[in-house]
KOLZA-930132 format. One record per residue (C-alpha): residue number from 1; residue in one letter; x, y, z. Coordinates in steps of 0.001 Angstrom, whole numbers, plus 524288, in hexadecimal, padded with zeros to 5 digits. Layout:
N
<node><num>NUM</num><residu>A</residu><east>X</east><north>Y</north><up>Z</up></node>
...
//
This chain:
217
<node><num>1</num><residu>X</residu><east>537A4</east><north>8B762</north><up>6E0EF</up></node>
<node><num>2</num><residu>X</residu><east>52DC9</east><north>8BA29</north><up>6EC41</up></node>
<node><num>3</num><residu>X</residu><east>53561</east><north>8AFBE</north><up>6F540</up></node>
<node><num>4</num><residu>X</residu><east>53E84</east><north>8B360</north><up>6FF3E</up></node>
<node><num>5</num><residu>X</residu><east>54B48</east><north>8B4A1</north><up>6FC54</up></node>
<node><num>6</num><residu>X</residu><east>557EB</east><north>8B5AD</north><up>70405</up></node>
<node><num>7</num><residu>X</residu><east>55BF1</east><north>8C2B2</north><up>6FD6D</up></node>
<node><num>8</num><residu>X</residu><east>553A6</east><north>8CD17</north><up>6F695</up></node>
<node><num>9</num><residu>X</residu><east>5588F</east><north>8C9F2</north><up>6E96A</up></node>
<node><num>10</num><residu>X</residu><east>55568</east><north>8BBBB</north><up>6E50A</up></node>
<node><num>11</num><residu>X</residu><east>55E14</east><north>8B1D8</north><up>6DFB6</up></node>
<node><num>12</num><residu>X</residu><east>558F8</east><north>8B0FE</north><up>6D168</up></node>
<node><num>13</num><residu>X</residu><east>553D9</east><north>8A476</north><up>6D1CA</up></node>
<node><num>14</num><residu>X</residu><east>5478B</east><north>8A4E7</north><up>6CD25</up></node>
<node><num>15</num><residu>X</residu><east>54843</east><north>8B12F</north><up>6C3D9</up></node>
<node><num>16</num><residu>X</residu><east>54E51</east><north>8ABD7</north><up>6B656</up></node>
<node><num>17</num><residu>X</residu><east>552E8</east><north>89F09</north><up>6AF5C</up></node>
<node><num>18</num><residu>X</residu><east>55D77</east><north>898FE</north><up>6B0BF</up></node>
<node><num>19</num><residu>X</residu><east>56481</east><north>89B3A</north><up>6A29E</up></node>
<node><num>20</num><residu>X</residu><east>563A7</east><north>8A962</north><up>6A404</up></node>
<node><num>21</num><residu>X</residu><east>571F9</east><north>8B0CE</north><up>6A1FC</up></node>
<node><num>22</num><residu>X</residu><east>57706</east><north>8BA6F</north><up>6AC97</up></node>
<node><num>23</num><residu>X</residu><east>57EC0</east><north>8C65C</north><up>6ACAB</up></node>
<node><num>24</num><residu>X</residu><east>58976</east><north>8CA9A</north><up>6B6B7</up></node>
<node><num>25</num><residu>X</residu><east>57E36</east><north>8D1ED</north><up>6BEAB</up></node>
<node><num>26</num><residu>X</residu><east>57520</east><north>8C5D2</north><up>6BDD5</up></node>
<node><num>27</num><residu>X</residu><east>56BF9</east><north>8CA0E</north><up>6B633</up></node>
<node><num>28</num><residu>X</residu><east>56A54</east><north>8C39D</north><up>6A923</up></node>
<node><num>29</num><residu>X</residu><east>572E1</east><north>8C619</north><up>69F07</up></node>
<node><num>30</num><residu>X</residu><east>574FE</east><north>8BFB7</north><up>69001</up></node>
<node><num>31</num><residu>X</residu><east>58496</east><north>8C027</north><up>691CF</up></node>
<node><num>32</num><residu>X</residu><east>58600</east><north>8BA61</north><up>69D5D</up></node>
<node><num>33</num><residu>X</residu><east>58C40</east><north>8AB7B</north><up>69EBE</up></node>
<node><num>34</num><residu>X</residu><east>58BA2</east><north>8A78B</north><up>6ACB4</up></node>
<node><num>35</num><residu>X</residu><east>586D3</east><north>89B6D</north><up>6ADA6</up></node>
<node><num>36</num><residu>X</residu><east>5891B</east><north>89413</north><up>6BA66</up></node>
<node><num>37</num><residu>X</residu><east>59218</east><north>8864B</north><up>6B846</up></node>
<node><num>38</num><residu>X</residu><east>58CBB</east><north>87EEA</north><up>6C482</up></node>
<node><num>39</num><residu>X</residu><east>58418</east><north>873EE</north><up>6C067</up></node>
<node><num>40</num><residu>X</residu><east>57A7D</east><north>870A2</north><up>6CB0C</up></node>
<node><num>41</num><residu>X</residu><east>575AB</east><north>8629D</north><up>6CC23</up></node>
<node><num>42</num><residu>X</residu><east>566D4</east><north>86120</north><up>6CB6D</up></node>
<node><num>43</num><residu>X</residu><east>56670</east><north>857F0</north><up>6D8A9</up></node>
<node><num>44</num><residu>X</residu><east>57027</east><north>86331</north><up>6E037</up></node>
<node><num>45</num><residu>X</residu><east>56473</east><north>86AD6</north><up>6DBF9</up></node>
<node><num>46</num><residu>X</residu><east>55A90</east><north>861F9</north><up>6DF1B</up></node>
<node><num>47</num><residu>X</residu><east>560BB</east><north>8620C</north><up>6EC97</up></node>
<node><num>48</num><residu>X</residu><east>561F5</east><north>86FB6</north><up>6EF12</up></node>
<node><num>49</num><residu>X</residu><east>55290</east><north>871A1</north><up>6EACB</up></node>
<node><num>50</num><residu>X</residu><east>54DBC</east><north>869A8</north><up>6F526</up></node>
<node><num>51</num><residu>X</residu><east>556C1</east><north>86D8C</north><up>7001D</up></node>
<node><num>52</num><residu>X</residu><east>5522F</east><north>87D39</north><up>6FAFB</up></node>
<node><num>53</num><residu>X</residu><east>54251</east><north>8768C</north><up>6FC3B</up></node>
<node><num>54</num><residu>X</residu><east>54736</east><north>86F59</north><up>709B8</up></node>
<node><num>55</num><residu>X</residu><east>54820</east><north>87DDF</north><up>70F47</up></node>
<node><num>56</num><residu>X</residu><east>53FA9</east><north>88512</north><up>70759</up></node>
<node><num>57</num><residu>X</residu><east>533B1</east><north>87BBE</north><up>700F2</up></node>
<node><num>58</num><residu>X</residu><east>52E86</east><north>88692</north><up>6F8E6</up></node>
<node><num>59</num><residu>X</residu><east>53B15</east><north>889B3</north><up>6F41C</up></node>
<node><num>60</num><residu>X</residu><east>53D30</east><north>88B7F</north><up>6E458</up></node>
<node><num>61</num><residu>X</residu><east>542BF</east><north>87E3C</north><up>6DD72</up></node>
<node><num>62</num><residu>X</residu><east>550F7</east><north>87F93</north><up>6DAD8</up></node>
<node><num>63</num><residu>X</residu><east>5531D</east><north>88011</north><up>6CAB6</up></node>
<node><num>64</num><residu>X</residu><east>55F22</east><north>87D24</north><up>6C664</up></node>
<node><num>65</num><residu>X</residu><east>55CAC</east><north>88688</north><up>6B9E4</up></node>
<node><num>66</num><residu>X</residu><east>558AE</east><north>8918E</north><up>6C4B3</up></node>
<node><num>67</num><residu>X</residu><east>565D9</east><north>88D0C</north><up>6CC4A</up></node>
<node><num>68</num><residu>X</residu><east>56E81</east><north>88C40</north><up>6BFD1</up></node>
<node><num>69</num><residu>X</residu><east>5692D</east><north>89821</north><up>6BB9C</up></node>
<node><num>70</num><residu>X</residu><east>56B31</east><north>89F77</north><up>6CB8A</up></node>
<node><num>71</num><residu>X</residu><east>57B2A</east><north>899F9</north><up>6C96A</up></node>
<node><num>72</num><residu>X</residu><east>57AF2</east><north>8A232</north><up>6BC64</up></node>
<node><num>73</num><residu>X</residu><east>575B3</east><north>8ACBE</north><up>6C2F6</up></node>
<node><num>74</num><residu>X</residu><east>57F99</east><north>8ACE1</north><up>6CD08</up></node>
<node><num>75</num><residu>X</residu><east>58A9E</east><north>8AB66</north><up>6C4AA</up></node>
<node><num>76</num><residu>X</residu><east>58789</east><north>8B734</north><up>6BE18</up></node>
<node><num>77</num><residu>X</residu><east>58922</east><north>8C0C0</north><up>6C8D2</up></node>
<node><num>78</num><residu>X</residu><east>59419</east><north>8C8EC</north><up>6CB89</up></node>
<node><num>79</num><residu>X</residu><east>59B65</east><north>8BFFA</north><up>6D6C0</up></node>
<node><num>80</num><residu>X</residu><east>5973D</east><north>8CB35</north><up>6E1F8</up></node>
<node><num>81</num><residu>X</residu><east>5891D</east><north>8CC3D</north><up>6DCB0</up></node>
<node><num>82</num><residu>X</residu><east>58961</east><north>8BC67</north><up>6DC30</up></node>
<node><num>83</num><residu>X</residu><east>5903C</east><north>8BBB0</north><up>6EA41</up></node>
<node><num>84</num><residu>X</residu><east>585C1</east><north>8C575</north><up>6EFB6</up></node>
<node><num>85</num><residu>X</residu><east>579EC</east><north>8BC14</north><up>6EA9A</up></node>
<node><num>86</num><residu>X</residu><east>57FC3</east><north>8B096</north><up>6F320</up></node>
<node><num>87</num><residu>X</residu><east>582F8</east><north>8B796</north><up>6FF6A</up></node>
<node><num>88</num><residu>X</residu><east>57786</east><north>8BE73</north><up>704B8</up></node>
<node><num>89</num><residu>X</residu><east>5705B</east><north>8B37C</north><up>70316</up></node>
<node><num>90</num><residu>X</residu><east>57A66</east><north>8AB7C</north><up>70961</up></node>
<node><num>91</num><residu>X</residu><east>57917</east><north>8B5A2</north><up>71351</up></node>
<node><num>92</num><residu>X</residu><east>56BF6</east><north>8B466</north><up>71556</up></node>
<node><num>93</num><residu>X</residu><east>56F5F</east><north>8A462</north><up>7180A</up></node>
<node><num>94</num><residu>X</residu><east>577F9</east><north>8AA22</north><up>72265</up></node>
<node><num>95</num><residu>X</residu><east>56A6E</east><north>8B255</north><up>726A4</up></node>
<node><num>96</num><residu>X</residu><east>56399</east><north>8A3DC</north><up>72879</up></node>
<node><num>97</num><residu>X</residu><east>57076</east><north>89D69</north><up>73090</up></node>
<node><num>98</num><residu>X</residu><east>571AD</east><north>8A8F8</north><up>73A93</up></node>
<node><num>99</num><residu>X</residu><east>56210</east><north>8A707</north><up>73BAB</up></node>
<node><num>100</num><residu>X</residu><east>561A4</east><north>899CD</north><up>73E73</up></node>
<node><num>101</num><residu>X</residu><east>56E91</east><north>89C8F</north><up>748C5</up></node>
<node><num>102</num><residu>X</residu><east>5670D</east><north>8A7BE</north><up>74F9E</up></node>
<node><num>103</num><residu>X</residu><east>5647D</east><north>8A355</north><up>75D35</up></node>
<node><num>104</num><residu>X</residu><east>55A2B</east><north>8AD86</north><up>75C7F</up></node>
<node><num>105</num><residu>X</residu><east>552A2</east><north>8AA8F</north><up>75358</up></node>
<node><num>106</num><residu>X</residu><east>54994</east><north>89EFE</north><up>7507C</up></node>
<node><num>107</num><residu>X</residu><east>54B21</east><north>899B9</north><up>744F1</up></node>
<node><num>108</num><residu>X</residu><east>53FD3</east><north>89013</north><up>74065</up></node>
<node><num>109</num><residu>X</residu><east>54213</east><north>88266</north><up>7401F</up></node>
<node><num>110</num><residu>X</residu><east>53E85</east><north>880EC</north><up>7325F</up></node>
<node><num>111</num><residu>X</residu><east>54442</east><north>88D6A</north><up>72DD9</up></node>
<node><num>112</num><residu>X</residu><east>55363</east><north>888C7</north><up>734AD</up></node>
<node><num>113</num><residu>X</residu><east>551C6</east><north>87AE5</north><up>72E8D</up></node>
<node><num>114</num><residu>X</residu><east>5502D</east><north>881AB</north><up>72162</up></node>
<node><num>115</num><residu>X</residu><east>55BA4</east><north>88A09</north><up>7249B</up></node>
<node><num>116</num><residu>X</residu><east>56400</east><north>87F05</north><up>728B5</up></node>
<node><num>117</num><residu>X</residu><east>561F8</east><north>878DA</north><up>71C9A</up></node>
<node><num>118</num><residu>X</residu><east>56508</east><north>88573</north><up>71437</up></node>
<node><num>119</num><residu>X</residu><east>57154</east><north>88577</north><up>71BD6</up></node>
<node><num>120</num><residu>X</residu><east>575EF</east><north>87713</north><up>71AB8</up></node>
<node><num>121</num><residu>X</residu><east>57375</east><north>879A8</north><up>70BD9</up></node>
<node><num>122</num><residu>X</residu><east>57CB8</east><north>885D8</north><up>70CDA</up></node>
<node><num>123</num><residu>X</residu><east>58648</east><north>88163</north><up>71445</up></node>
<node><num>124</num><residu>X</residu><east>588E0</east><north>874DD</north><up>70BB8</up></node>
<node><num>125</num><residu>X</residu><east>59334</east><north>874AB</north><up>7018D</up></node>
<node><num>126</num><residu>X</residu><east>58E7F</east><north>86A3B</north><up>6F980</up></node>
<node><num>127</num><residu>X</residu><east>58108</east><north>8719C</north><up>6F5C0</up></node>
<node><num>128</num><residu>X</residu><east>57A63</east><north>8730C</north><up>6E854</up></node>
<node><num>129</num><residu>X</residu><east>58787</east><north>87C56</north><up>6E3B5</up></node>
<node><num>130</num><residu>X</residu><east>59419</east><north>87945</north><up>6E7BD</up></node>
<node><num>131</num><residu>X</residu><east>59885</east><north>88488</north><up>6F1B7</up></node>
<node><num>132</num><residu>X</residu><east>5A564</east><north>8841A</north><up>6EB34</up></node>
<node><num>133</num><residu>X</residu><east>59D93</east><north>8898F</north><up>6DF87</up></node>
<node><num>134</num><residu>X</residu><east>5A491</east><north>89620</north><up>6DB69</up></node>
<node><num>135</num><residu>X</residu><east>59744</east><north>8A20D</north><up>6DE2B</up></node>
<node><num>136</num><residu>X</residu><east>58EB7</east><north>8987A</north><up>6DA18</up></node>
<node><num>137</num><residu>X</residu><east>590AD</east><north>88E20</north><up>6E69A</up></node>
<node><num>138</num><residu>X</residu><east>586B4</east><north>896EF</north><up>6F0B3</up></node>
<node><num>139</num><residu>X</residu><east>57E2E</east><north>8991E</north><up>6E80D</up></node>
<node><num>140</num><residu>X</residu><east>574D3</east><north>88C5B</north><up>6E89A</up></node>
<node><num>141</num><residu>X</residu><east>57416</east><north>88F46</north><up>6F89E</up></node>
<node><num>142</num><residu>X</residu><east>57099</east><north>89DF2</north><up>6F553</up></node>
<node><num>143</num><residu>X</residu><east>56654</east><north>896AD</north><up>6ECD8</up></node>
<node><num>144</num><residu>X</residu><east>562A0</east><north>88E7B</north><up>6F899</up></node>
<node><num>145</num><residu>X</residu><east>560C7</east><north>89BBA</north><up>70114</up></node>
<node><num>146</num><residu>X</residu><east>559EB</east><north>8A3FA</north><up>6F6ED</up></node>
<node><num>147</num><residu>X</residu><east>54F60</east><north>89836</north><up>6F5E8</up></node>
<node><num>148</num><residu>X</residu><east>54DB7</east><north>89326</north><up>70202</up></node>
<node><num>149</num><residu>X</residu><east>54D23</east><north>8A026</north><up>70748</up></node>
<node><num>150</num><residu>X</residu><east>53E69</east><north>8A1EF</north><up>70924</up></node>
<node><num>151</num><residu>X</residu><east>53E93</east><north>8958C</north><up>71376</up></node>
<node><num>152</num><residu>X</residu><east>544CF</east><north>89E68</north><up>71D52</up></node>
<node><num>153</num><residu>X</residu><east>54415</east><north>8AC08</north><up>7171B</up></node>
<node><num>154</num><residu>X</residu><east>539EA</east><north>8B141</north><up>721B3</up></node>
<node><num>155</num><residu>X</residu><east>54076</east><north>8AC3B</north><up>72D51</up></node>
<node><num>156</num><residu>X</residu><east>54E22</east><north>8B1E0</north><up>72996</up></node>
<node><num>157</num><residu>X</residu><east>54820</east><north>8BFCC</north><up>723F1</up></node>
<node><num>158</num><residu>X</residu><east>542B5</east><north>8C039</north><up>73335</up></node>
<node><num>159</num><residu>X</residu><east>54F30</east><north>8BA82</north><up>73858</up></node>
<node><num>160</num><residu>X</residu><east>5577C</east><north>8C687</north><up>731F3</up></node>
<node><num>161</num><residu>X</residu><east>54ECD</east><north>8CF76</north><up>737E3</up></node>
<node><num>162</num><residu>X</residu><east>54EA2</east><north>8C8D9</north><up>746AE</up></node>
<node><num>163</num><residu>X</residu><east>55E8F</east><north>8CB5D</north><up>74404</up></node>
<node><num>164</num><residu>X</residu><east>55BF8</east><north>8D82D</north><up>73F88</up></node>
<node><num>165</num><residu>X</residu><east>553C6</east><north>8DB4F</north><up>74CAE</up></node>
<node><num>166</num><residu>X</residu><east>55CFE</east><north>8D480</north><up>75455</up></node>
<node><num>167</num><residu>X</residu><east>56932</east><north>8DBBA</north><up>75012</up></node>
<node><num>168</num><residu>X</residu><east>56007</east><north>8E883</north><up>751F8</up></node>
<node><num>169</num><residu>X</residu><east>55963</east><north>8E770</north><up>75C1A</up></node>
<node><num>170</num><residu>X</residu><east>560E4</east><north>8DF13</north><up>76603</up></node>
<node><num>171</num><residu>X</residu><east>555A9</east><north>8D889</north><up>76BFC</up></node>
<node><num>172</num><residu>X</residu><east>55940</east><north>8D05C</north><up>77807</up></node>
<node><num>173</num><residu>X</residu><east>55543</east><north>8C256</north><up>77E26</up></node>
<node><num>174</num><residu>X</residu><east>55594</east><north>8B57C</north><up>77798</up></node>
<node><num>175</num><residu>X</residu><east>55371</east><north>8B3E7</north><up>76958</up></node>
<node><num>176</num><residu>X</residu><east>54320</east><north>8B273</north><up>76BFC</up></node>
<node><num>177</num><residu>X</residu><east>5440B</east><north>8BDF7</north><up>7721D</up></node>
<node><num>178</num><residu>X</residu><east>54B27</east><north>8C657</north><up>76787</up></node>
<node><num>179</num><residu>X</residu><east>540C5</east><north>8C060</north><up>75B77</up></node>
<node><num>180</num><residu>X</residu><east>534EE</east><north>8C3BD</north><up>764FA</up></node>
<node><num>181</num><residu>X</residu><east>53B16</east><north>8D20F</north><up>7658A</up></node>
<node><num>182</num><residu>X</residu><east>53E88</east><north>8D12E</north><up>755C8</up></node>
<node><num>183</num><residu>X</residu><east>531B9</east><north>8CDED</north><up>75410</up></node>
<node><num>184</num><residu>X</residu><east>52B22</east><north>8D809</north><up>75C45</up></node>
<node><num>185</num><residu>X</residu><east>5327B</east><north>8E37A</north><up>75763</up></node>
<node><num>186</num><residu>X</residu><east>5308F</east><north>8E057</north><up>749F2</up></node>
<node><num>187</num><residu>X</residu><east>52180</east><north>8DED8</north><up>74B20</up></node>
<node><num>188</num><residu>X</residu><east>52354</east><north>8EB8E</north><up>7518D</up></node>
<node><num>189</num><residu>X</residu><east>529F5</east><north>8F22F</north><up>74553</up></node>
<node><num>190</num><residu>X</residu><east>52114</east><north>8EC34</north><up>73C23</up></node>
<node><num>191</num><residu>X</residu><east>51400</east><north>8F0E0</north><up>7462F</up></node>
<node><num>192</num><residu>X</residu><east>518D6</east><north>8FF41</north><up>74691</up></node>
<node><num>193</num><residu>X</residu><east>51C00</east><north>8FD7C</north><up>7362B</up></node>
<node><num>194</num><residu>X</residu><east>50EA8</east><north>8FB3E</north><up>734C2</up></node>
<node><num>195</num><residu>X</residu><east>508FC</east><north>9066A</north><up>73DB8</up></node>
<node><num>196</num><residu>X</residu><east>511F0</east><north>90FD2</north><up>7370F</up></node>
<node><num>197</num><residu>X</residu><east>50CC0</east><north>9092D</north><up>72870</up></node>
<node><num>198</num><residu>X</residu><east>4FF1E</east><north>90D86</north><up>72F37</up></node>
<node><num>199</num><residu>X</residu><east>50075</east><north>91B8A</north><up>7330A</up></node>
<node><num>200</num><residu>X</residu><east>5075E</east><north>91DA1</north><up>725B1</up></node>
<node><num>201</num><residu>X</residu><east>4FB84</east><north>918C5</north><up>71F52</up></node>
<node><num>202</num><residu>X</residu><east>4F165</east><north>91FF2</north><up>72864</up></node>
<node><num>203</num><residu>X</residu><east>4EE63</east><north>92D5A</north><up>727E1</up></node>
<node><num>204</num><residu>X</residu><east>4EF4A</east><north>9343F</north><up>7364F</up></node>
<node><num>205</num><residu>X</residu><east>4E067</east><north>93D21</north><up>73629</up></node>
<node><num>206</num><residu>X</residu><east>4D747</east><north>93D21</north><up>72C34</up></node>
<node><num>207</num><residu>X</residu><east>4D387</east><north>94A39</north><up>72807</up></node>
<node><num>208</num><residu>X</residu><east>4C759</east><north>9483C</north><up>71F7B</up></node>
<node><num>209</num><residu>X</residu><east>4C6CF</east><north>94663</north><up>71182</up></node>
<node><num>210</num><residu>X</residu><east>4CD7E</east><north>9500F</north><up>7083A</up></node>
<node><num>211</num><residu>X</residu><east>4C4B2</east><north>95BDE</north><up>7043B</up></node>
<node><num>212</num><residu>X</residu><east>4BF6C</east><north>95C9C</north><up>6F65F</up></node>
<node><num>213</num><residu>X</residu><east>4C7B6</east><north>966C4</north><up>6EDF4</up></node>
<node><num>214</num><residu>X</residu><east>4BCE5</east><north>96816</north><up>6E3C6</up></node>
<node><num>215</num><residu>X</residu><east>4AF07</east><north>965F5</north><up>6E427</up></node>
<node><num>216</num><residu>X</residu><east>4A873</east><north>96075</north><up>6D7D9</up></node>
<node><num>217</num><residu>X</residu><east>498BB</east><north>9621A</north><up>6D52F</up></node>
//
């Protein structure tokens, strides 16, 4: 996929069909029998597709062969491996809430109201699977994250990297003041990257053209 995405290795959503088989390592396999027993009603899904287009229009429809197929997927997984897949990008969710809390930082208006409705959606019980759902029961808000990701992707890559900075670099004064240094010191990195992409590129004197080893006619 050439969309952002929460963490560098993509929920497979998009990459096979939904009856395909799965081995223990999640890869497919003829013996395997996972199949996933929750049975997802088509206006729960309806639902969840236009809350997911609510904070990110250009977001992918939500298929419930895809989704029935991501559950099998899941399912499959050794319980770490599976356990692993929901976390970081629950983490990353975590990412968005300190954001939005930072008192020094300044989140967009549209940006928070898309977060805030992530969130709400998260934070509910009664969402598209049951939370109670044994492994399975995160996995429609990791869904949520994974696609609605590239709404806010941008703004919490450079968030991560003001913290980054921050916890660095100790900047002082008010939040303003600690982005306007941010900002200036990275522009500074990436100006002295470039000069240094230069010289490598340049040669120093010029010393003529080569002399001719051999002389023909």
């Amino acid at each position: 996929m050439s969309m952002p995405t929460p963490t560098a290795d993509p929920l497979p959503y998009f990459v096979r069909g939904a009856n395909d088989d799965f081995s223990r390592d999640g890869q497919p396999g003829d013996n395997a029998q996972t199949r996933a027993s929750v049975k997802l009603k088509g206006e729960a899904i309806a639902r969840f597709d236009a809350l997911l287009h609510e904070i990110h229009p250009d977001a992918a429809r939500v298929d419930p062969d895809r989704l029935q197929h991501l559950m099998s997927w899941l399912l499959s997984l050794p319980a770490t491996r599976a356990h692993d897949v929901l976390d970081r990008r629950l983490r990353r969710l975590e990412g968005l809430r300190a954001m939005l809390d930072d008192s020094d930082w300044d989140t967009s208006d549209a940006i928070r109201a898309r977060v805030l409705k992530l969130l709400d959606y998260v934070d509910r019980d009664d969402d598209l699977i049951a939370d109670h759902e044994p492994m399975l029961g995160l996995l429609d808000d990791v869904l949520l994250i994974e696609l609605a990701w590239p709404a806010f992707s941008a703004e919490a890559e450079e968030y991560r990297d003001f913290c980054t900075y921050r916890d660095d670099e100790h900047p002082v004064g008010s939040g303003e003041s600690q982005r306007h240094a941010w900002v200036r010191d990275r522009l500074a990195e990436i100006a002295l990257w470039q000069h240094h992409a230069r010289v490598n590129d340049s040669q120093y004197a010029h010393s003529g053209d080569p002399p001719l080893l051999f002389r023909v006619g």
